[in-house]
C-alpha positions as CSV (number, residue, x, y, z in Angstrom):
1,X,104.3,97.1,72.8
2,X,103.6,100.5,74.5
3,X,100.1,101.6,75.6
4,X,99.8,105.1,76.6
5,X,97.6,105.6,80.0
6,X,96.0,109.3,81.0
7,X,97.3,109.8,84.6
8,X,95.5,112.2,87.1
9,X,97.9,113.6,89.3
10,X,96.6,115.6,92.6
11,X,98.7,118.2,94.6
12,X,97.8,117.7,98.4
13,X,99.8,119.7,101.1
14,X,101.9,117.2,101.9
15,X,102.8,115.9,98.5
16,X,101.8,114.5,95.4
17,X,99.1,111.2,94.5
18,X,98.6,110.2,90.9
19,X,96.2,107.7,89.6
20,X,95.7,105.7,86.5
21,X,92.7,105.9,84.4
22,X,91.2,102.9,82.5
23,X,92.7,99.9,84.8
24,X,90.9,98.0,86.6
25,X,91.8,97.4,90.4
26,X,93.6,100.4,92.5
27,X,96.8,101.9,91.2
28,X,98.2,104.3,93.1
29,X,101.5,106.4,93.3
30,X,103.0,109.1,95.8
31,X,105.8,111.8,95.9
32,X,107.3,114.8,97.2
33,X,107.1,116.4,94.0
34,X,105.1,115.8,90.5
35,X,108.0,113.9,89.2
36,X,108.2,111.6,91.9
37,X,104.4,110.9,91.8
38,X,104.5,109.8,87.9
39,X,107.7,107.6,88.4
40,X,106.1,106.1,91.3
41,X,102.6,105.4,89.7
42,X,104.5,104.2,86.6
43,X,106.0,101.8,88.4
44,X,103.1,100.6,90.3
45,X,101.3,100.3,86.8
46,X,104.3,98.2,85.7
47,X,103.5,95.5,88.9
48,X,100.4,95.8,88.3
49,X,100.4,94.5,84.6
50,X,103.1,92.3,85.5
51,X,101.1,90.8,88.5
52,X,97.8,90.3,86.9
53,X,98.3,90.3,83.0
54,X,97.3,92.6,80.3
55,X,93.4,91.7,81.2
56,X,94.6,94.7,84.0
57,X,93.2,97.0,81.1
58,X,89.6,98.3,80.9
59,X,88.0,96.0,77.5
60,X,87.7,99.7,75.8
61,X,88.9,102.7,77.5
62,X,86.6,105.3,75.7
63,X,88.5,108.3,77.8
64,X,90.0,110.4,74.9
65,X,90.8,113.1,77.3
66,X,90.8,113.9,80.9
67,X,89.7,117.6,82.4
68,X,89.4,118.7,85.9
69,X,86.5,121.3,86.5
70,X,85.5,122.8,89.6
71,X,81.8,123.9,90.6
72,X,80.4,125.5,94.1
73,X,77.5,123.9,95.6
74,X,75.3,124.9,98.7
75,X,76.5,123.8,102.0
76,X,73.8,123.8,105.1
């Protein structure tokens, strides 16, 4: 059986971290370039099932999409 996961992958100055959405525990992967990030966190995701069973996944994940926004707020 395949489940499909939503991923959030950030770019940081020295690299790339992506994060699973909808497990519970920490999941996190790293890499040099976006590529590297996903095949790292995909593995990590794969351990982590592996580890601790499919109860890894959220009872309902009710995330149909993921969006990154941006606001300014007042600094003092």
């Amino acid at each position: 059986m395949t489940k499909q996961i939503k991923i959030i992958i950030e770019k940081h100055p020295d690299g790339y971290v992506a994060y699973p959405l909808g497990l519970k525990g920490i999941v996190v992967g790293e890499g040099d370039t976006y590529e590297e990030a996903l095949a790292d966190v995909k593995s990590a995701i794969d351990f982590h099932i592996e580890t601790f069973g499919p109860d890894v996944f959220e009872a309902e994940s009710h995330i149909l999409e993921a969006f990154i926004a941006e606001t300014g707020v007042a600094v003092r």
